[in-house]
C-alpha positions as CSV (number, residue, x, y, z in Angstrom):
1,X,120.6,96.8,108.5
2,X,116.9,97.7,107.2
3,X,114.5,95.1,107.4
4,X,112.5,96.2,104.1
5,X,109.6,94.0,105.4
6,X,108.5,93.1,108.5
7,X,105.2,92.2,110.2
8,X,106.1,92.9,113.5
9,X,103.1,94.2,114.6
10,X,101.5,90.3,113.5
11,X,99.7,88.9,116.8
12,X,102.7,86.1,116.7
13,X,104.2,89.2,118.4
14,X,102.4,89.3,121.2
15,X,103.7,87.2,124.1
16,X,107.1,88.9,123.5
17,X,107.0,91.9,121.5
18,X,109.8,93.3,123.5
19,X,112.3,90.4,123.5
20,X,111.5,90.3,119.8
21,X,112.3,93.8,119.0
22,X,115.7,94.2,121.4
23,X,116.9,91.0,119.4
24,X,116.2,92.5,116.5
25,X,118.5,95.8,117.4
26,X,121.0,93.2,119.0
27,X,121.2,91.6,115.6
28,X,121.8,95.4,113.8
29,X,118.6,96.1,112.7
30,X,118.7,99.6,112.5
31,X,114.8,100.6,111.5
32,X,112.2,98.1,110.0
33,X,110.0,99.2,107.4
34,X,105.9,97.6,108.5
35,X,103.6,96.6,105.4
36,X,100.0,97.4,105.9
37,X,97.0,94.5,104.6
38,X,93.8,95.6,105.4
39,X,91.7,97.2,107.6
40,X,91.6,94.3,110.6
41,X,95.5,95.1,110.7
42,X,95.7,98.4,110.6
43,X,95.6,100.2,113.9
44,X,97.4,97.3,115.1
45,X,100.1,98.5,112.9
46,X,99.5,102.2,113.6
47,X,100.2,101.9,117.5
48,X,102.9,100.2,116.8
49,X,104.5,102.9,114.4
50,X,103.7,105.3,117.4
51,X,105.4,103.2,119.7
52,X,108.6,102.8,117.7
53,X,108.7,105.8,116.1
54,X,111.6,106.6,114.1
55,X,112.5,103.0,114.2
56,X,109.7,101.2,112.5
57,X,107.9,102.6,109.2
58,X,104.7,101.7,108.2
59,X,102.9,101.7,104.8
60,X,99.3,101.4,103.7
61,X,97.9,99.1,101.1
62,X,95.5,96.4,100.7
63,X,97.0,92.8,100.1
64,X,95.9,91.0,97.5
65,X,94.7,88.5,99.4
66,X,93.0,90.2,101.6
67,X,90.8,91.8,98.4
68,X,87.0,89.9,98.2
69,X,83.3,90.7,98.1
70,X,84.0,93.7,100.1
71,X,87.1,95.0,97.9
72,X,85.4,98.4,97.6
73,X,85.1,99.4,101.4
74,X,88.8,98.1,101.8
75,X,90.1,100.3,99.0
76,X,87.9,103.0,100.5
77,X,89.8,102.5,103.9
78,X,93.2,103.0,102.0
79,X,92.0,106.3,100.8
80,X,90.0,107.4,103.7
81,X,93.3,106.7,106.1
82,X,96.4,107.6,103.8
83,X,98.3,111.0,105.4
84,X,100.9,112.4,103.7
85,X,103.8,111.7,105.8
86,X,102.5,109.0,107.9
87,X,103.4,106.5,105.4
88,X,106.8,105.3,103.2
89,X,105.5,103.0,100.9
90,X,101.8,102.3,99.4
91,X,102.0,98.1,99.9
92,X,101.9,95.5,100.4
93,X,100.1,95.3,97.2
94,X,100.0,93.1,93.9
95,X,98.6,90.2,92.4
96,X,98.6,86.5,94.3
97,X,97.5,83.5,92.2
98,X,98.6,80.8,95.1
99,X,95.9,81.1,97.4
100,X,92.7,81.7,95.1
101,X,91.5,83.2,91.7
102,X,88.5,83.8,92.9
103,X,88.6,87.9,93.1
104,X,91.4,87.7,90.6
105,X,89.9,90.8,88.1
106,X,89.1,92.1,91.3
107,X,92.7,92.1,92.6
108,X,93.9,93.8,89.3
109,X,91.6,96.5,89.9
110,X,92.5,96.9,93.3
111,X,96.5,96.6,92.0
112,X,96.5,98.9,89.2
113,X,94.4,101.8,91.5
114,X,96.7,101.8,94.1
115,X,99.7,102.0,91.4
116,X,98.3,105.1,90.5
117,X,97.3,106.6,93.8
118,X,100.7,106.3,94.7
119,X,102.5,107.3,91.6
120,X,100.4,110.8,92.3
121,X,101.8,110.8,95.3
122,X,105.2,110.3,94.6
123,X,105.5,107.1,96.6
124,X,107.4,104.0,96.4
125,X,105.1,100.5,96.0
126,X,105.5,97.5,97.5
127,X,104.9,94.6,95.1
128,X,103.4,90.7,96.6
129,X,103.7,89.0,93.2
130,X,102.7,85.2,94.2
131,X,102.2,82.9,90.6
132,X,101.2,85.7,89.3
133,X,104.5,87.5,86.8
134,X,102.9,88.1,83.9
135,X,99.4,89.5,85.3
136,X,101.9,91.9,87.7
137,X,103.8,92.9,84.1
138,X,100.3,93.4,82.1
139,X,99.0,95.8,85.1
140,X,102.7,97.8,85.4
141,X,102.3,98.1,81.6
142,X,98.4,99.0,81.6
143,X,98.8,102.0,84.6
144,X,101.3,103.6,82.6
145,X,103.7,105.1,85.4
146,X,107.4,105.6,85.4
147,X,106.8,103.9,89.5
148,X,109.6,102.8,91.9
149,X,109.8,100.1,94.4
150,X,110.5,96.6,95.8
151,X,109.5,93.2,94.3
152,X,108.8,91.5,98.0
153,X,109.5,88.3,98.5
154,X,111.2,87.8,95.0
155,X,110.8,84.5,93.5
156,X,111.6,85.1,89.8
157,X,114.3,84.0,87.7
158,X,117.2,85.9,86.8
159,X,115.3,86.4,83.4
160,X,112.0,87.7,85.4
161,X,114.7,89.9,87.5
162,X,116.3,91.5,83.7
163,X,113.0,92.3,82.4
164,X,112.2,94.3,85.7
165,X,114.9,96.3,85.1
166,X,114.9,96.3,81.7
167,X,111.0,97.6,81.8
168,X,110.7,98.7,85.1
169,X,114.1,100.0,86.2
170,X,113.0,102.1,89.7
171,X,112.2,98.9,91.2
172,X,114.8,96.5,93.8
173,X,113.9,93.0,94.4
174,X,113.4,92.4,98.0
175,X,115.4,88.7,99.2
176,X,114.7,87.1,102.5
177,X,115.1,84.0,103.7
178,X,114.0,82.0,101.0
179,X,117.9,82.6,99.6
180,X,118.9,80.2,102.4
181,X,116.9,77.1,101.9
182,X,118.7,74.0,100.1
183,X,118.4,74.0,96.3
184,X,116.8,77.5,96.6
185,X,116.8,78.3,92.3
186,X,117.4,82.2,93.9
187,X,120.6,80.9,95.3
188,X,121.9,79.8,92.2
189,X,121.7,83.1,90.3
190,X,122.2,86.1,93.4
191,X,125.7,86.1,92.0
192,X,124.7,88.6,89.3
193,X,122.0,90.5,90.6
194,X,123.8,93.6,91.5
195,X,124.3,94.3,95.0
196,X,122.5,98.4,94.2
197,X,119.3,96.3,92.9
198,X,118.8,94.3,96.3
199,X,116.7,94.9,99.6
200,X,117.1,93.0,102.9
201,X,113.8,91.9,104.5
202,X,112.6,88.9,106.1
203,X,108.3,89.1,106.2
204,X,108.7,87.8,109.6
205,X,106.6,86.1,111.1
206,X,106.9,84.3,108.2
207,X,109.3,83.0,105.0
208,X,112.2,82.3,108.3
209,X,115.6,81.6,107.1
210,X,118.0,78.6,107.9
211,X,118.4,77.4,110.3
212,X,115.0,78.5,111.9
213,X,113.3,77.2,109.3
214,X,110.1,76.0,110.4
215,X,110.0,78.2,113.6
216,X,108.2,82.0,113.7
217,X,110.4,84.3,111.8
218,X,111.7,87.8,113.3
219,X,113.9,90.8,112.2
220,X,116.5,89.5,114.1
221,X,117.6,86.3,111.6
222,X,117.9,89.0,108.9
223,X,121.2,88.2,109.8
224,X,121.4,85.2,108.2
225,X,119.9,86.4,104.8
226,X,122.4,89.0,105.0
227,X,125.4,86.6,105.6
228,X,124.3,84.3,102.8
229,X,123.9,87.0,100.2
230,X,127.7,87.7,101.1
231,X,128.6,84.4,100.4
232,X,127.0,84.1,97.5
233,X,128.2,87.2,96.4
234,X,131.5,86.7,97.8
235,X,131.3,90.0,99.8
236,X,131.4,90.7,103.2
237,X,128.6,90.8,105.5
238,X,130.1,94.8,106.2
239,X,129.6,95.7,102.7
240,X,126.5,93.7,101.8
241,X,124.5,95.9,105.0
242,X,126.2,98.5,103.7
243,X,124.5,98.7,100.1
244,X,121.8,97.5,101.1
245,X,120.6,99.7,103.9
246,X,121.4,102.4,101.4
247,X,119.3,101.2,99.2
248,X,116.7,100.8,101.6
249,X,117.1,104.4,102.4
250,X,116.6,105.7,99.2
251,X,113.7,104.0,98.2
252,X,111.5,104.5,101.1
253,X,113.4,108.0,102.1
254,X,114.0,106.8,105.7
Protein backbone atom coordinates (compact mmCIF):
# COMPACT_ATOMS: atom_id res chain seq x y z
CA UNK A 1 0.00 0.00 0.00
CA UNK A 2 0.91 3.92 -0.57
CA UNK A 3 0.11 6.12 2.15
CA UNK A 4 -0.87 9.22 -0.19
CA UNK A 5 -0.50 11.44 2.98
CA UNK A 6 1.46 11.17 5.75
CA UNK A 7 3.06 13.55 8.23
CA UNK A 8 5.45 11.39 9.51
CA UNK A 9 8.09 13.72 9.95
CA UNK A 10 5.35 15.68 12.63
CA UNK A 11 7.18 16.00 16.11
CA UNK A 12 4.40 13.35 17.38
CA UNK A 13 7.08 11.25 15.71
CA UNK A 14 9.68 11.80 17.79
CA UNK A 15 9.95 9.53 20.80
CA UNK A 16 9.57 6.59 18.33
CA UNK A 17 10.18 7.37 14.84
CA UNK A 18 11.57 3.98 14.26
CA UNK A 19 8.94 1.81 15.87
CA UNK A 20 6.51 3.98 13.87
CA UNK A 21 8.00 3.45 10.60
CA UNK A 22 8.79 -0.56 10.89
CA UNK A 23 4.99 -0.77 11.85
CA UNK A 24 4.16 0.93 9.17
CA UNK A 25 6.25 -1.63 6.58
CA UNK A 26 4.85 -4.47 8.93
CA UNK A 27 1.37 -3.29 8.01
CA UNK A 28 2.46 -3.11 3.89
CA UNK A 29 3.13 0.17 3.50
CA UNK A 30 5.26 0.09 0.70
CA UNK A 31 6.37 4.05 0.31
CA UNK A 32 4.55 7.17 1.91
CA UNK A 33 4.18 10.16 0.10
CA UNK A 34 5.19 13.54 2.95
CA UNK A 35 3.03 16.83 2.47
CA UNK A 36 5.07 19.99 3.07
CA UNK A 37 3.24 23.30 5.21
CA UNK A 38 5.51 25.82 5.63
CA UNK A 39 8.73 26.93 6.24
CA UNK A 40 8.92 25.86 10.28
CA UNK A 41 8.33 22.19 8.75
CA UNK A 42 10.31 22.03 6.13
CA UNK A 43 13.78 20.79 6.80
CA UNK A 44 12.22 18.64 9.32
CA UNK A 45 10.63 17.06 6.38
CA UNK A 46 13.70 17.25 4.15
CA UNK A 47 15.95 15.12 6.51
CA UNK A 48 13.58 12.94 6.69
CA UNK A 49 13.11 12.37 2.84
CA UNK A 50 17.05 11.80 3.01
CA UNK A 51 16.69 9.40 5.54
CA UNK A 52 14.02 7.29 3.86
CA UNK A 53 14.89 7.76 0.64
CA UNK A 54 13.13 5.83 -1.93
CA UNK A 55 10.54 5.10 0.69
CA UNK A 56 9.06 8.37 1.67
CA UNK A 57 8.26 11.28 -0.88
CA UNK A 58 7.97 14.70 -0.03
CA UNK A 59 6.20 17.66 -1.56
CA UNK A 60 6.35 21.39 -1.12
CA UNK A 61 3.51 23.82 -0.66
CA UNK A 62 2.24 26.14 1.82
CA UNK A 63 -1.04 25.06 3.77
CA UNK A 64 -3.59 27.19 3.93
CA UNK A 65 -3.58 27.54 7.24
CA UNK A 66 -0.41 28.21 7.63
CA UNK A 67 -0.89 31.51 5.12
CA UNK A 68 -1.02 35.06 7.34
CA UNK A 69 0.56 38.47 7.61
CA UNK A 70 3.69 36.97 6.30
CA UNK A 71 2.05 35.01 3.22
CA UNK A 72 4.51 36.61 0.87
CA UNK A 73 7.93 35.39 2.51
CA UNK A 74 6.26 31.83 2.80
CA UNK A 75 5.20 31.71 -0.86
CA UNK A 76 8.73 33.14 -1.52
CA UNK A 77 10.17 29.99 0.45
CA UNK A 78 8.14 27.67 -1.88
CA UNK A 79 9.80 29.16 -4.82
CA UNK A 80 13.15 29.78 -3.45
CA UNK A 81 13.33 25.88 -2.32
CA UNK A 82 11.38 23.90 -5.14
CA UNK A 83 14.07 21.47 -7.19
CA UNK A 84 12.98 19.78 -9.96
CA UNK A 85 13.07 16.30 -8.90
CA UNK A 86 13.16 16.65 -5.20
CA UNK A 87 9.56 16.84 -5.00
CA UNK A 88 6.18 14.71 -6.32
CA UNK A 89 3.48 16.82 -5.61
CA UNK A 90 3.16 20.79 -5.08
CA UNK A 91 0.74 20.46 -1.63
CA UNK A 92 -0.58 20.38 0.75
CA UNK A 93 -2.37 23.39 -0.61
CA UNK A 94 -6.06 24.83 -0.91
CA UNK A 95 -8.52 26.73 0.79
CA UNK A 96 -9.59 26.06 4.75
CA UNK A 97 -12.68 27.94 6.00
CA UNK A 98 -12.69 25.84 9.58
CA UNK A 99 -10.13 27.36 11.35
CA UNK A 100 -10.28 31.26 10.30
CA UNK A 101 -11.32 33.70 7.42
CA UNK A 102 -9.14 35.95 8.41
CA UNK A 103 -6.44 35.67 5.40
CA UNK A 104 -9.16 34.04 3.40
CA UNK A 105 -8.39 36.45 -0.13
CA UNK A 106 -5.09 35.88 1.00
CA UNK A 107 -5.30 32.08 0.87
CA UNK A 108 -6.91 32.25 -2.64
CA UNK A 109 -4.03 34.06 -3.78
CA UNK A 110 -1.58 31.88 -2.28
CA UNK A 111 -3.99 28.71 -3.76
CA UNK A 112 -4.41 29.78 -7.27
CA UNK A 113 -0.30 30.79 -7.54
CA UNK A 114 0.77 27.60 -6.62
CA UNK A 115 -1.96 25.92 -9.07
CA UNK A 116 -0.12 27.52 -11.68
CA UNK A 117 3.46 27.05 -10.52
CA UNK A 118 2.83 23.59 -10.67
CA UNK A 119 0.77 23.17 -13.67
CA UNK A 120 4.17 24.78 -15.39
CA UNK A 121 5.79 22.26 -13.94
CA UNK A 122 3.96 19.47 -14.87
CA UNK A 123 3.15 18.48 -11.31
CA UNK A 124 0.45 16.81 -9.49
CA UNK A 125 -1.38 19.17 -6.49
CA UNK A 126 -2.37 18.26 -3.44
CA UNK A 127 -5.74 19.83 -2.54
CA UNK A 128 -6.78 20.64 1.71
CA UNK A 129 -10.34 21.74 0.86
CA UNK A 130 -11.79 22.33 4.65
CA UNK A 131 -15.69 24.25 4.34
CA UNK A 132 -14.41 25.68 1.75
CA UNK A 133 -16.05 23.64 -1.98
CA UNK A 134 -17.18 26.20 -3.75
CA UNK A 135 -14.14 28.81 -3.16
CA UNK A 136 -11.75 25.56 -4.11
CA UNK A 137 -14.16 25.24 -7.48
CA UNK A 138 -14.12 29.21 -8.24
CA UNK A 139 -10.08 29.22 -7.93
CA UNK A 140 -9.75 25.69 -10.24
CA UNK A 141 -12.05 27.55 -12.65
CA UNK A 142 -10.27 31.09 -12.37
CA UNK A 143 -6.36 29.41 -12.94
CA UNK A 144 -7.51 27.90 -15.93
CA UNK A 145 -5.31 24.61 -15.96
CA UNK A 146 -6.20 21.20 -17.31
CA UNK A 147 -4.25 20.12 -13.41
CA UNK A 148 -4.20 16.67 -11.84
CA UNK A 149 -4.21 15.51 -8.36
CA UNK A 150 -5.73 14.36 -4.96
CA UNK A 151 -8.68 15.92 -3.09
CA UNK A 152 -7.01 15.17 0.65
CA UNK A 153 -8.92 14.29 3.19
CA UNK A 154 -12.21 14.22 1.11
CA UNK A 155 -15.26 15.24 2.83
CA UNK A 156 -17.73 15.91 -0.14
CA UNK A 157 -20.71 14.33 -1.14
CA UNK A 158 -21.03 12.00 -3.84
CA UNK A 159 -22.50 15.08 -5.82
CA UNK A 160 -19.18 17.23 -4.82
CA UNK A 161 -17.16 13.92 -5.93
CA UNK A 162 -19.24 13.97 -9.76
CA UNK A 163 -18.62 17.49 -10.38
CA UNK A 164 -14.74 16.86 -9.69
CA UNK A 165 -14.76 14.59 -12.20
CA UNK A 166 -17.10 15.98 -14.33
CA UNK A 167 -15.01 19.43 -14.26
CA UNK A 168 -11.85 18.38 -13.07
CA UNK A 169 -11.32 14.84 -14.21
CA UNK A 170 -7.20 14.39 -13.39
CA UNK A 171 -7.98 14.59 -9.96
CA UNK A 172 -8.54 11.24 -7.20
CA UNK A 173 -10.07 11.82 -3.94
CA UNK A 174 -7.91 10.93 -1.18
CA UNK A 175 -10.02 8.59 1.83
CA UNK A 176 -8.55 8.03 5.19
CA UNK A 177 -9.94 7.18 8.21
CA UNK A 178 -12.70 9.35 8.39
CA UNK A 179 -14.49 6.28 6.15
CA UNK A 180 -14.40 4.29 9.35
CA UNK A 181 -16.18 6.35 11.94
CA UNK A 182 -19.93 5.52 12.82
CA UNK A 183 -22.54 7.27 10.56
CA UNK A 184 -19.55 8.60 8.54
CA UNK A 185 -21.96 10.27 5.30
CA UNK A 186 -18.57 9.06 3.16
CA UNK A 187 -19.44 5.57 4.17
CA UNK A 188 -22.72 5.65 2.80
CA UNK A 189 -21.78 6.49 -0.79
CA UNK A 190 -17.88 4.75 -1.32
CA UNK A 191 -20.00 2.09 -3.00
CA UNK A 192 -19.93 4.12 -6.29
CA UNK A 193 -16.90 5.96 -6.30
CA UNK A 194 -14.82 3.91 -8.57
CA UNK A 195 -12.14 2.03 -7.19
CA UNK A 196 -9.49 3.96 -10.30
CA UNK A 197 -10.72 7.40 -8.62
CA UNK A 198 -9.50 6.55 -5.02
CA UNK A 199 -6.15 7.16 -2.97
CA UNK A 200 -5.20 5.51 0.37
CA UNK A 201 -3.79 7.97 3.02
CA UNK A 202 -4.24 8.41 6.57
CA UNK A 203 -2.69 12.32 7.45
CA UNK A 204 -1.31 10.63 10.39
CA UNK A 205 -0.71 11.99 13.16
CA UNK A 206 -4.00 12.96 12.73
CA UNK A 207 -7.80 11.96 11.22
CA UNK A 208 -6.91 8.07 12.96
CA UNK A 209 -9.23 5.38 11.98
CA UNK A 210 -11.41 2.93 14.13
CA UNK A 211 -10.57 1.65 16.39
CA UNK A 212 -7.74 4.18 17.35
CA UNK A 213 -9.79 6.77 17.23
CA UNK A 214 -8.84 9.25 19.57
CA UNK A 215 -5.15 8.04 19.77
CA UNK A 216 -2.04 9.56 17.41
CA UNK A 217 -2.57 8.24 13.94
CA UNK A 218 0.35 6.45 11.93
CA UNK A 219 0.83 4.81 8.40
CA UNK A 220 0.49 1.65 9.90
CA UNK A 221 -3.71 1.79 10.58
CA UNK A 222 -3.90 2.45 6.81
CA UNK A 223 -4.84 -0.91 7.19
CA UNK A 224 -7.94 -0.41 8.46
CA UNK A 225 -9.02 2.31 5.87
CA UNK A 226 -7.96 -0.10 3.40
CA UNK A 227 -10.13 -3.01 4.83
CA UNK A 228 -13.18 -0.93 5.22
CA UNK A 229 -13.14 0.43 1.68
CA UNK A 230 -13.17 -3.36 0.74
CA UNK A 231 -16.10 -3.85 2.59
CA UNK A 232 -17.78 -1.24 1.48
CA UNK A 233 -16.99 -2.01 -1.78
CA UNK A 234 -17.40 -5.55 -1.41
CA UNK A 235 -13.79 -6.22 -2.70
CA UNK A 236 -10.93 -7.69 -1.23
CA UNK A 237 -8.46 -6.03 0.73
CA UNK A 238 -5.87 -7.76 -2.23
CA UNK A 239 -7.50 -5.86 -4.88
CA UNK A 240 -8.47 -2.62 -3.08
CA UNK A 241 -4.17 -2.17 -2.38
CA UNK A 242 -3.97 -3.19 -5.59
CA UNK A 243 -5.75 -0.26 -7.46
CA UNK A 244 -5.02 1.91 -5.31
CA UNK A 245 -1.29 1.80 -4.98
CA UNK A 246 -1.55 2.05 -8.71
CA UNK A 247 -3.18 4.82 -8.58
CA UNK A 248 -1.00 6.27 -6.23
CA UNK A 249 1.83 5.50 -8.64
CA UNK A 250 0.62 7.19 -11.38
CA UNK A 251 -0.28 10.34 -9.95
CA UNK A 252 2.71 11.18 -8.06
CA UNK A 253 5.11 9.05 -10.64
CA UNK A 254 6.63 7.06 -7.64
Amino acid sequence: MIDTHSHIYDEAYDEDFNDVLQRAKDAGVGKMVMPGIDSKCHDRMMECARKLEGYAYPAIGLHPTSVDQSWRDELQFVWDNYRPGDFVAIGEIGLDEYWSKDFLEEQKRVFEDQLTFAWERDLPVIIHARNATEDIFDCLDRVGKTLRGVFHAFSGSYETYCRIKKSYGGFKIGVGGVVTYKNSHLAAFMDKVPLEDILLETDAPWLTPVPFRGKRNESAYIRYTAQKLAELKGLSIEETDAVTTDNAIKIFGL
